[in-house]
C-alpha positions as CSV (number, residue, x, y, z in Angstrom):
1,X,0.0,0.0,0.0
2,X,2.9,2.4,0.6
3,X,4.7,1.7,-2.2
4,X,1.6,2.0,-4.5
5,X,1.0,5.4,-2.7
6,X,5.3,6.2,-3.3
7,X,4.1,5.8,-6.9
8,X,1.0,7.9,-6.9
9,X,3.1,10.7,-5.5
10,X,5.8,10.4,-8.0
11,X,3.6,10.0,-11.3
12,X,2.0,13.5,-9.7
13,X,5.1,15.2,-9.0
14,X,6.1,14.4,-13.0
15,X,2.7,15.0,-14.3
16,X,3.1,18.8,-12.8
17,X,6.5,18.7,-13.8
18,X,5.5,17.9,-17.5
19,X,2.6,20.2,-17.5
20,X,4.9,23.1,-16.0
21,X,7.4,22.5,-19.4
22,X,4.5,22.1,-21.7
23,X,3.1,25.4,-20.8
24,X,6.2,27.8,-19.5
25,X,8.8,26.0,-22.5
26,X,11.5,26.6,-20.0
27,X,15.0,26.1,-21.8
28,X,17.2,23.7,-20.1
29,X,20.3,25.5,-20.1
30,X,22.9,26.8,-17.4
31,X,22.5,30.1,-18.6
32,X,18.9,30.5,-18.3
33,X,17.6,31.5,-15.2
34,X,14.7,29.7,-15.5
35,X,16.5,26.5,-15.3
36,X,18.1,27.7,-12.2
37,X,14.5,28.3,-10.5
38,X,13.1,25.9,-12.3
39,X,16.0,23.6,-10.2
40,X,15.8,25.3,-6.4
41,X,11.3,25.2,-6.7
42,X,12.1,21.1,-7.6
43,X,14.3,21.2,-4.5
44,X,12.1,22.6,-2.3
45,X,9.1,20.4,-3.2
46,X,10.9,17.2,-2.9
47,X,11.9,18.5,0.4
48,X,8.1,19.3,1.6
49,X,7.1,16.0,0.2
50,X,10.2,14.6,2.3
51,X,8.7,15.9,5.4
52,X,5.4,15.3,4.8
53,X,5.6,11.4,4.6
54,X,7.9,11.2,6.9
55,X,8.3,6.8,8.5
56,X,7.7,5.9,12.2
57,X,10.7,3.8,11.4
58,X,13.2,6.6,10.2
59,X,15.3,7.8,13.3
60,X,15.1,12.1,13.8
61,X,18.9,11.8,13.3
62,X,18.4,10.5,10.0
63,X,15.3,12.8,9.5
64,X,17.5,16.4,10.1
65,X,20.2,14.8,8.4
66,X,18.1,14.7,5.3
67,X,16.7,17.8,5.6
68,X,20.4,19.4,6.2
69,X,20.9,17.9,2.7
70,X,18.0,19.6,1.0
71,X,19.1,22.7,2.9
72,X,23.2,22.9,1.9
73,X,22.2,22.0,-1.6
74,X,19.3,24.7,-2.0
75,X,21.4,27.3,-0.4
76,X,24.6,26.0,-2.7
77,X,22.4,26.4,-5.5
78,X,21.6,29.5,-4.2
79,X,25.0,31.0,-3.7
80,X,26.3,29.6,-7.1
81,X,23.5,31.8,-8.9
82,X,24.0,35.2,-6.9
83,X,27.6,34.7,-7.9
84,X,27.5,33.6,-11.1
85,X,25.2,36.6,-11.6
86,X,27.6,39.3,-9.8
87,X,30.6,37.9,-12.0
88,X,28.6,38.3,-15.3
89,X,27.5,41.4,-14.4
90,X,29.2,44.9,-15.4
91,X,30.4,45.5,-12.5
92,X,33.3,43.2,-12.6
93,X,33.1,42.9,-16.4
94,X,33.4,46.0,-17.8
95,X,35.9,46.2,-20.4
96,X,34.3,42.6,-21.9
97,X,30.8,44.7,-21.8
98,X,32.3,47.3,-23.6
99,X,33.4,45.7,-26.5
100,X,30.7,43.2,-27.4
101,X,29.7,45.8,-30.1
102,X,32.4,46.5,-32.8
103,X,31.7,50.2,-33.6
104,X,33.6,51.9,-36.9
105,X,33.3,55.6,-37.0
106,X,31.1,56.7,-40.5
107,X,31.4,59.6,-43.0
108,X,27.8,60.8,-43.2
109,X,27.9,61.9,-47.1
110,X,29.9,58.6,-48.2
111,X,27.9,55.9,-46.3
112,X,24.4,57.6,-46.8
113,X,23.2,58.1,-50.1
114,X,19.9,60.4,-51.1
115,X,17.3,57.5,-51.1
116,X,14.7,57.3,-53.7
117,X,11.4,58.3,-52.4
118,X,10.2,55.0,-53.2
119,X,13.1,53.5,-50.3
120,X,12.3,55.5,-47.8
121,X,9.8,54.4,-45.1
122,X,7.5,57.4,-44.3
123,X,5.4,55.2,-41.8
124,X,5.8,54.7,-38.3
125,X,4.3,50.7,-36.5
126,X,1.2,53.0,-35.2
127,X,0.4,54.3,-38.8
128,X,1.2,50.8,-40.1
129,X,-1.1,48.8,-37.5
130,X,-4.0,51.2,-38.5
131,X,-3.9,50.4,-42.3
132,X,-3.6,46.5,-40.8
133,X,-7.0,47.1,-39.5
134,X,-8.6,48.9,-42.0
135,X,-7.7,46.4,-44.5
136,X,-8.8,43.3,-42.5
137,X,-11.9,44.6,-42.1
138,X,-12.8,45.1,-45.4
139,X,-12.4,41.5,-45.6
140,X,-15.5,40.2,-45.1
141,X,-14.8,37.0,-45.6
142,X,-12.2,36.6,-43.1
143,X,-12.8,39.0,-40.8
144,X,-15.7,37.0,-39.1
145,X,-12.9,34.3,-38.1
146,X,-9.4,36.0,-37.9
147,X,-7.7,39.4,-36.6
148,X,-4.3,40.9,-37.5
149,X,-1.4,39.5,-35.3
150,X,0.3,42.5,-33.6
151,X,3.9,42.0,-34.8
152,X,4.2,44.0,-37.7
153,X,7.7,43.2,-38.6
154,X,9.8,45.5,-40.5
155,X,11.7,44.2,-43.2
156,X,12.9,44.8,-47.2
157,X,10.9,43.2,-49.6
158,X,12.7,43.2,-52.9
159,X,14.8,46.9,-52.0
160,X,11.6,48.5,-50.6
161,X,10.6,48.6,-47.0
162,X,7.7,47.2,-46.1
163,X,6.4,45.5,-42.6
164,X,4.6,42.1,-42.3
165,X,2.3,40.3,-40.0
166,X,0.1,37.3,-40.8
167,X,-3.1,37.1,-39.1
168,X,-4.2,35.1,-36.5
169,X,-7.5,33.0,-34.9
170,X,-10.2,35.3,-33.7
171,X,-11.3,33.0,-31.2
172,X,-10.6,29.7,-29.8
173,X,-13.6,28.6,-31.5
174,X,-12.7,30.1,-34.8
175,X,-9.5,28.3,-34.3
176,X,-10.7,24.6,-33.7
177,X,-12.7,25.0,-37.5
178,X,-9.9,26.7,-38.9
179,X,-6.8,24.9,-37.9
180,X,-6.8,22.2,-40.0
181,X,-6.3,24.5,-43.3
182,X,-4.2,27.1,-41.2
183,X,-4.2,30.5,-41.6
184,X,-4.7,31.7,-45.0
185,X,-3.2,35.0,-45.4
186,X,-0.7,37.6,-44.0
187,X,-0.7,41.5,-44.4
188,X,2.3,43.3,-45.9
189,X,2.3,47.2,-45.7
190,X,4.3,48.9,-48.4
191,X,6.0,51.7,-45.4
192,X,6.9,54.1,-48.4
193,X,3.4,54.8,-50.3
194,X,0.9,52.9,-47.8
195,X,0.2,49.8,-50.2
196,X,-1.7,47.6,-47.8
197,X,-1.8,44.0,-49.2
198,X,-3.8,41.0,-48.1
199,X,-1.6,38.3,-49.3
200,X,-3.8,34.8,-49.6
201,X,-1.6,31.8,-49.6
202,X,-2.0,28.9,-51.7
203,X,-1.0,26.3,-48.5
204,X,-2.4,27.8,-45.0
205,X,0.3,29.0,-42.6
206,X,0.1,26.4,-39.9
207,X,2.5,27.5,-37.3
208,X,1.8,30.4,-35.5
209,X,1.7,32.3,-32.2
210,X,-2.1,31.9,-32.1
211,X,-2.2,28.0,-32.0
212,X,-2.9,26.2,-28.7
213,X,-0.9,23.0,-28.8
214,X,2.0,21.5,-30.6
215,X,1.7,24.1,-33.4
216,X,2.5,26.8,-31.8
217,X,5.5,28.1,-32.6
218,X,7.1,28.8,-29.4
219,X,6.0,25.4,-28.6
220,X,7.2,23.8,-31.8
221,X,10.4,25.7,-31.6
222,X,11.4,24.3,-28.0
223,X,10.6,20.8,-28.9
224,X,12.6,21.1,-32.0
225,X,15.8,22.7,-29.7
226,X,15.1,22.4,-26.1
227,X,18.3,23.5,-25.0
228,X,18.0,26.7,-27.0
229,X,17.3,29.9,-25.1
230,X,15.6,32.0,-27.7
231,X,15.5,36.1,-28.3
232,X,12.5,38.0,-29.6
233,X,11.1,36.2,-32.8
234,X,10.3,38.0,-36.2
235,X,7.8,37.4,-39.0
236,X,9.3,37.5,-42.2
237,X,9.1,36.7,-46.0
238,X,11.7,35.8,-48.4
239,X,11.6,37.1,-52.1
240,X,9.5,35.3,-53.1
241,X,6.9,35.9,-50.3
242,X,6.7,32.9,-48.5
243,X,6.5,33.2,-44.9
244,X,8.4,32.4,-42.4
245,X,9.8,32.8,-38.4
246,X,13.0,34.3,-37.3
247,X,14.4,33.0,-33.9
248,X,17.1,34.2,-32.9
249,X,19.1,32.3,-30.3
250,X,20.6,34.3,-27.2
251,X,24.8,33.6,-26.9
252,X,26.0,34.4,-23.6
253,X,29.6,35.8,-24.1
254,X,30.4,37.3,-19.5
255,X,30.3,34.4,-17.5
256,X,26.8,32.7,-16.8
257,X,24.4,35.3,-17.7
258,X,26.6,38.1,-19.3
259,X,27.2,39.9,-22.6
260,X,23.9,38.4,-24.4
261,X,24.4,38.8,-28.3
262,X,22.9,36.1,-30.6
263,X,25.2,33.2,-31.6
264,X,22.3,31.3,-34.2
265,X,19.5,31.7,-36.4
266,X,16.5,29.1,-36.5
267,X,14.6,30.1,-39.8
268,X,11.0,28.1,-39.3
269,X,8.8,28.0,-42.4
270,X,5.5,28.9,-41.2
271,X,3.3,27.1,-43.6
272,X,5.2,23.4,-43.4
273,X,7.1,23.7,-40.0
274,X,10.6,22.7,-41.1
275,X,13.4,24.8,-39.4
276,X,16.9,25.3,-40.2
277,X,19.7,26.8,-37.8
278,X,22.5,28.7,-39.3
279,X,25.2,29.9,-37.5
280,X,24.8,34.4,-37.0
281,X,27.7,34.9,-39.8
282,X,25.8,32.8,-42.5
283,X,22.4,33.8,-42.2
284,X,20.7,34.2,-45.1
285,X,20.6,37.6,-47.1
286,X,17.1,37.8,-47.4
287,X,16.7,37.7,-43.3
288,X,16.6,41.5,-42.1
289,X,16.3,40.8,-38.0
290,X,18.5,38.5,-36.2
291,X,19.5,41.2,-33.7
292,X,16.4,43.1,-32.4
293,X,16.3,47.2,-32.1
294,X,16.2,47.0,-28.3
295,X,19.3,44.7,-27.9
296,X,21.2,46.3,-30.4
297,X,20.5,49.5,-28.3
298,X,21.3,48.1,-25.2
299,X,25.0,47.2,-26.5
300,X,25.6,50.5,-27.7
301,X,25.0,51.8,-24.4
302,X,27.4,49.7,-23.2
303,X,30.0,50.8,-25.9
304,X,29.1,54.1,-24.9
305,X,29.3,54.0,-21.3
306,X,31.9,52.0,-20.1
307,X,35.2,53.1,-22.2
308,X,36.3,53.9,-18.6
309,X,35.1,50.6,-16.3
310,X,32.3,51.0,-14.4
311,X,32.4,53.1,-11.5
312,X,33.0,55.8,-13.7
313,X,29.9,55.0,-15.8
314,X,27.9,55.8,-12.4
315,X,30.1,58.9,-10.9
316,X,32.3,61.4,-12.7
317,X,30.6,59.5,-15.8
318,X,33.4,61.4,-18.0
319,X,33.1,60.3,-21.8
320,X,30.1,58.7,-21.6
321,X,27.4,58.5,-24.5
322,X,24.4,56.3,-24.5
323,X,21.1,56.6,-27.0
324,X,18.2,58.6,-27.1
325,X,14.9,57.8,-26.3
326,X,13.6,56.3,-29.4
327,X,15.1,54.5,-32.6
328,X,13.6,54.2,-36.1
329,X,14.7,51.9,-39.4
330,X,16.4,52.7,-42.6
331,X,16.6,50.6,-45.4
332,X,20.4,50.4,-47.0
333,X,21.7,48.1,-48.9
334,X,19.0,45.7,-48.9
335,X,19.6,45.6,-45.3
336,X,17.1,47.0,-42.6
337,X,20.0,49.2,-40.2
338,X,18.4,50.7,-36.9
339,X,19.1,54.5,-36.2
340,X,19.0,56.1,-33.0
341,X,20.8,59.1,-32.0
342,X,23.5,59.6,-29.2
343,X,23.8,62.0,-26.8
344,X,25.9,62.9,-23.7
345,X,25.2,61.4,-20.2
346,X,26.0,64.7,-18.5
347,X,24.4,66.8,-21.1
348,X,21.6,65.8,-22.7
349,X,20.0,69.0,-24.9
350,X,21.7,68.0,-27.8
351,X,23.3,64.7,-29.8
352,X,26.8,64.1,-30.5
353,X,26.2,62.1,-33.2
354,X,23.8,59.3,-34.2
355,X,24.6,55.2,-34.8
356,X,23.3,52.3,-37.6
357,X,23.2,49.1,-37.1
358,X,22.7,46.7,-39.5
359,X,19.8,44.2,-37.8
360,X,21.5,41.3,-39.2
361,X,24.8,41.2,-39.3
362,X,25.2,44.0,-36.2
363,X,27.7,45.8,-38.1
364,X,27.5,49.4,-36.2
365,X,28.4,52.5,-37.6
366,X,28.6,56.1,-35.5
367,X,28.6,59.2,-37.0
368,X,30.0,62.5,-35.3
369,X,27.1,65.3,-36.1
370,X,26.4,67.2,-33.6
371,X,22.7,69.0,-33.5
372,X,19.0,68.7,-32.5
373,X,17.9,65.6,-30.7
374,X,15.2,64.0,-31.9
375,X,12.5,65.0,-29.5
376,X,14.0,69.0,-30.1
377,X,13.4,67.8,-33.9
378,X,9.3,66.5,-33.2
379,X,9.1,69.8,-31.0
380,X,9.9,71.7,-33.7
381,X,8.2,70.5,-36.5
382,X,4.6,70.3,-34.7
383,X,5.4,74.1,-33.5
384,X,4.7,74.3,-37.4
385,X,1.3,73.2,-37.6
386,X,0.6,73.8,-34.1
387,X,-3.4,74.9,-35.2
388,X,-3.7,71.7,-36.2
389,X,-2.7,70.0,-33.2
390,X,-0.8,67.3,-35.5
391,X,1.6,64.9,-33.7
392,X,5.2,64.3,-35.2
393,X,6.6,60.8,-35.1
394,X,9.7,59.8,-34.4
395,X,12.1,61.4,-36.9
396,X,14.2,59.1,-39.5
397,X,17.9,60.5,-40.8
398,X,18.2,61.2,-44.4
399,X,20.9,62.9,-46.4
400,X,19.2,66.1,-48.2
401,X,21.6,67.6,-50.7
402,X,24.6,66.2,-48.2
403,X,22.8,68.0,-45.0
404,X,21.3,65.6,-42.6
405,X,18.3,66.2,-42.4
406,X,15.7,64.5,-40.0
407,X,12.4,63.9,-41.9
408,X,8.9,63.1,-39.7
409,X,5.4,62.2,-40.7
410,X,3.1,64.9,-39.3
411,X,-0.9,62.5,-38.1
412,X,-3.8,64.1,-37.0
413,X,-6.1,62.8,-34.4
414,X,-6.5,59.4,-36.0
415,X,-3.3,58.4,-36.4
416,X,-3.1,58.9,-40.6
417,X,-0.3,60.9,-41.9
418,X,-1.1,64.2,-43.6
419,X,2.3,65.9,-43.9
420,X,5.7,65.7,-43.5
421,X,8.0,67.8,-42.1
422,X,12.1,68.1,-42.8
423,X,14.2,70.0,-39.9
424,X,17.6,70.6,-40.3
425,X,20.0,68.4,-37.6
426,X,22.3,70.8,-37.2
427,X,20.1,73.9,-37.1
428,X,17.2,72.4,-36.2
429,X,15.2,75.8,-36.3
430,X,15.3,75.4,-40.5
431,X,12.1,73.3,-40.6
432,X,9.9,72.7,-43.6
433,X,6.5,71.4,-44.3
434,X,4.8,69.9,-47.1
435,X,1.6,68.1,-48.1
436,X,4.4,65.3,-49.9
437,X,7.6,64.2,-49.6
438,X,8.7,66.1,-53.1
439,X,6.8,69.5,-51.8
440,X,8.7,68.7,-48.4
441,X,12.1,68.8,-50.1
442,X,11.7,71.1,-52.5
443,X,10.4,73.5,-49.5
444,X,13.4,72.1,-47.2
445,X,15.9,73.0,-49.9
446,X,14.7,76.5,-50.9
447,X,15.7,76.9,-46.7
448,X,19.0,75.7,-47.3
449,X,19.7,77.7,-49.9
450,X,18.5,81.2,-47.8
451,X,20.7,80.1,-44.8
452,X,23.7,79.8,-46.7
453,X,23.9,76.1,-46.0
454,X,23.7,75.2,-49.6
455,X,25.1,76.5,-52.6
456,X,23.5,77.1,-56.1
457,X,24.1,73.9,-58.0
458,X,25.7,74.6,-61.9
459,X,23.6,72.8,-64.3
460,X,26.7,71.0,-65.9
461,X,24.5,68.5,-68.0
462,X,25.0,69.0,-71.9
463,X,22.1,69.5,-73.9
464,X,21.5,67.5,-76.4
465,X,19.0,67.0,-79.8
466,X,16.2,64.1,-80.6
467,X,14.3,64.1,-83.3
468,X,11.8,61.5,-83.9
469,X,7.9,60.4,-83.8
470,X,6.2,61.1,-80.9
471,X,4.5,57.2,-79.6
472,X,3.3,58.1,-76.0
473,X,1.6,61.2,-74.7
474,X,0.4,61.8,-70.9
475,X,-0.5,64.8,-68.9
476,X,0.2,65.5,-65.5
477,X,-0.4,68.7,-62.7
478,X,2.6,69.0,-60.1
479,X,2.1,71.7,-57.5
480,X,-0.5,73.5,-59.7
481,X,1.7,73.8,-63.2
482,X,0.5,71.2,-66.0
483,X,3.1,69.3,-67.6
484,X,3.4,67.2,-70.6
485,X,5.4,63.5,-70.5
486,X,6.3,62.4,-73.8
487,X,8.3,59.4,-75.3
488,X,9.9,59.3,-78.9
489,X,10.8,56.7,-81.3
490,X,14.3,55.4,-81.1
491,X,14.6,56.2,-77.1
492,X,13.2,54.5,-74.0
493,X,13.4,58.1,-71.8
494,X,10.7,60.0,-70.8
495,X,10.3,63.6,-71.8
496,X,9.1,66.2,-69.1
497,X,7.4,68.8,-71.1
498,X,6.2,72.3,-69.2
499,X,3.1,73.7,-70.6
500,X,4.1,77.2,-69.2
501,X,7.2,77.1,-70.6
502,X,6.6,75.3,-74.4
503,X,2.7,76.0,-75.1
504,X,2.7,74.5,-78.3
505,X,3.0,71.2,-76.9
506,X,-0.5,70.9,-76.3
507,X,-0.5,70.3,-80.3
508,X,1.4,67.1,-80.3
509,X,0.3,64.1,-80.9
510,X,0.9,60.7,-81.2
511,X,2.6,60.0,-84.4
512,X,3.4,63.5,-85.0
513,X,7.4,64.6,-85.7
514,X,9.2,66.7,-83.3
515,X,12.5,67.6,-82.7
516,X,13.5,68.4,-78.8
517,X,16.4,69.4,-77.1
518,X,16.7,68.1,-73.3
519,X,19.2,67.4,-70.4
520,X,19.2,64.3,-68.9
521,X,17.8,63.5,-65.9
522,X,17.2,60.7,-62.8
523,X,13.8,59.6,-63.6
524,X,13.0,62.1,-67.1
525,X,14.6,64.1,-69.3
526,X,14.2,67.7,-69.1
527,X,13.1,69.5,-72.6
528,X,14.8,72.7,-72.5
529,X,13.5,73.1,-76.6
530,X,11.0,71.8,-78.6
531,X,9.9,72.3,-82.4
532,X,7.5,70.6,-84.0
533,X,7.2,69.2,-88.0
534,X,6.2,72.7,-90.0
535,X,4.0,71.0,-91.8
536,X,2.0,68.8,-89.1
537,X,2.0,72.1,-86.8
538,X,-0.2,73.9,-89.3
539,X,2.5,76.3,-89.2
């Protein structure tokens, strides 16, 4: 009877024991502290359960001596952790702390470029999550039985930025008649002109964060790797759109629990389930986040703070630089880098510069610009358009005409952007507004060109002489003057036409003969001349 009643006791203790992992998806690994907890709660119960049946037969010698055993090894257990967490700690690890981040100092006007409109991403997450909404809901079809997951990762998606989240089970209901085809769609959110996409999948995406058993993917991705301790995962797609998870796995580098970067990559393909772990320096191009914003952050602070060990970081603090309160993405070189600015501990008005790092590979550049910090920039660009009560968001660094220049979406009440805003980062009183991003610049750089801070470009392109029949004609209005776009036989350019300028082109016509003279330009050429055939002019 008391050995069935040993046994009832034990399946017990390892049916809570397997519940507790099937639910928590603890990793078992010295350097989480989970497993450490996980170790002295296990002592502790065994020791309860110890004292609790204790025999008639068992002598109270015996008894305390068992007890003194659960006690020396909880309180080892104990003592190993506190020190194993003082000894990873920066206190006694400084100089290690320090330089977990490999920082190379930038040139601004060589590593930046002036991005395309089309590359640049205008929208903030909050902007983003609202056209997430709007579009799900006018999907009738699916919105009855599945919401918008709230990751919204940010990504490039064939060299534009965009941000993905798939959707997810509106209820557990709608789950249980939904799960065996999976989830049928994600959203991707073009972040440069707003394109919000529904993307329907051929095969249902089948592991996801809104699954309940073995098909969730935290779940699935601790079964998979159970000794794995895992960072904040991503929702991603690769060229060709097919969805997948990013999991980054934590590397301890300081002792214990210390000097957390990320050592691997677990790439999970959402529809099927099958994973594949790459080592941090072969991840895959198409990946944009191994390293997330926050942690990237963090080891920049400790770049920036610790140059001269620790007690220095907390008193005389000299040298010190940390980040500013807020970082946003740009998209380079088909990489998604995070920017934040960096300011002085002691002084904290202004920045001293600004840092990118790329979010996969961690490569970390810091640029020495000193100006406005990025809440002075939101300040001053809803001081603006203070009657309209808009709100700035947080700014994003571009090059203007070799200036950097912070630019900021300007939302009303409901979150949707209605205009943008550029302000000057080294004079951060030069602010311009504009209903678009071309009306922005060409606002910004009229201000740049009054305060001296740049000079009037020479129009060195040489003019040169088509003549040809004309085989496309289109009209267009930009900032109230009417223009004419016109392409000729024999060239692949497009002609940019001013009505104000050349009002006879409002004759020509498709087929017609005309003989232009034009400077070349990024996107169209420039007609600085135009005649048309004698004959066909009526002239």
């Amino acid at each position: 009877m008391k050995g069935k009643k040993k046994l009832v006791i034990v399946l017990i203790a390892l049916l809570a024991a397997g519940i507790y992992y099937y639910a928590a998806l603890p990793a078992v690994n010295l350097h989480s502290s989970e497993t450490w907890f996980a170790a002295l709660i296990l002592l502790v119960i065994l020791a309860a359960l110890y004292i609790g049946r204790k025999r008639p037969e068992v002598t109270e010698l015996r008894h305390n001596k068992v007890l003194k055993g659960f006690g020396i090894v909880i309180l080892a257990l104990g003592i190993i952790y506190l020190a194993g967490a003082l000894l990873s700690s920066p206190i006694v690890n400084a100089k290690k702390y320090q330089q977990l981040m490999t920082v190379e100092e930038g040139e601004f006007t060589e590593d930046i470029e002036e991005l395309p409109y089309e590359k640049i991403p205008i929208l903030d997450r909050d902007t983003a999550v609202i056209l997430g909404d709007r579009k799900m809901g006018s999907m009738v079809d699916m919105v009855s039985q599945f919401d918008v997951d709230d990751i919204y990762s940010q990504i490039n998606y064939q060299d534009r930025p965009y941000r993905v989240t798939p959707l997810k089970y509106a209820s557990i209901i709608k789950w249980f008649t939904n799960r065996s085809e999976g989830i049928p769609a994600y959203i991707r959110i073009n972040m440069a002109d707003q394109t919000t996409e529904l993307v329907q999948l051929e095969e249902g995406i089948k592991y996801t964060t809104s699954e309940h058993f073995n098909r969730n993917i935290y779940r699935h991705l601790r079964f998979a790797h159970p000794t794995y301790i895992y960072g904040e995962l991503s929702f991603e797609i690769d060229e060709e759109g097919v969805p997948y998870w990013i999991a980054p796995v934590k590397k301890f580098n300081i002792g214990l629990f210390g000097g957390e970067t990320v050592g691997k990559v677990v790439i999970c393909n959402a529809i099927n389930g099958e994973m594949t772990t790459y080592d941090i320096e072969d991840v895959p191009q198409w990946v944009d986040r191994a390293y997330s914003a926050d942690l990237l952050v963090q080891l920049f602070d400790y770049y920036g703070t610790l140059k001269h060990g620790f007690l220095n970081s907390v008193l005389s603090q000299k040298d010190c630089l940390k980040t500013t309160d807020g970082y946003n993405y740009l998209a380079l070189d088909d990489d998604v880098w995070m920017y934040t600015g960096v300011t002085s501990v002691n002084q904290d008005q202004s920045n001293v510069g600004f840092v990118l790092s790329n979010q996969r590979t961690m490569e970390t550049r810091y640029y020495e610009v000193e100006g406005a910090t990025e809440a002075a920039a939101m300040s001053s660009a809803e001081g603006q358009v203070q009657n309209l009560q808009y709100k700035a968001t947080f700014p994003l660094l571009l090059n203007i005409s070799d200036a950097p220049t912070y630019l900021l979406s300007l939302k009303d009440s409901a979150g949707l952007v209605k205009k943008y805003a550029m302000v000057n980062v080294q004079q951060y009183q030069i602010v311009a507004i504009g209903d678009s991003i071309g009306q922005c610049e060409d606002n910004y750089l009229e201000l740049l060109l009054g305060n001296g801070i740049k000079e009037v470009e020479q129009d060195t392109r040489k003019e040169e002489t088509l003549t040809g029949k004309v085989t496309k004609v289109a009209q267009a209005v930009l900032e109230g003057s009417s223009h004419y776009y016109l392409m000729v036989e024999g060239s692949d350019a497009i002609f940019d036409v001013p009505v104000a300028d050349f009002i006879d082109v409002i004759r020509v016509e498709p087929g017609m003969e005309i003989t232009i003279e034009y400077k070349e330009g990024k996107k169209t050429n420039t007609v600085t001349a135009l005649e048309l055939a004698t004959a066909e002019a009526g002239l």
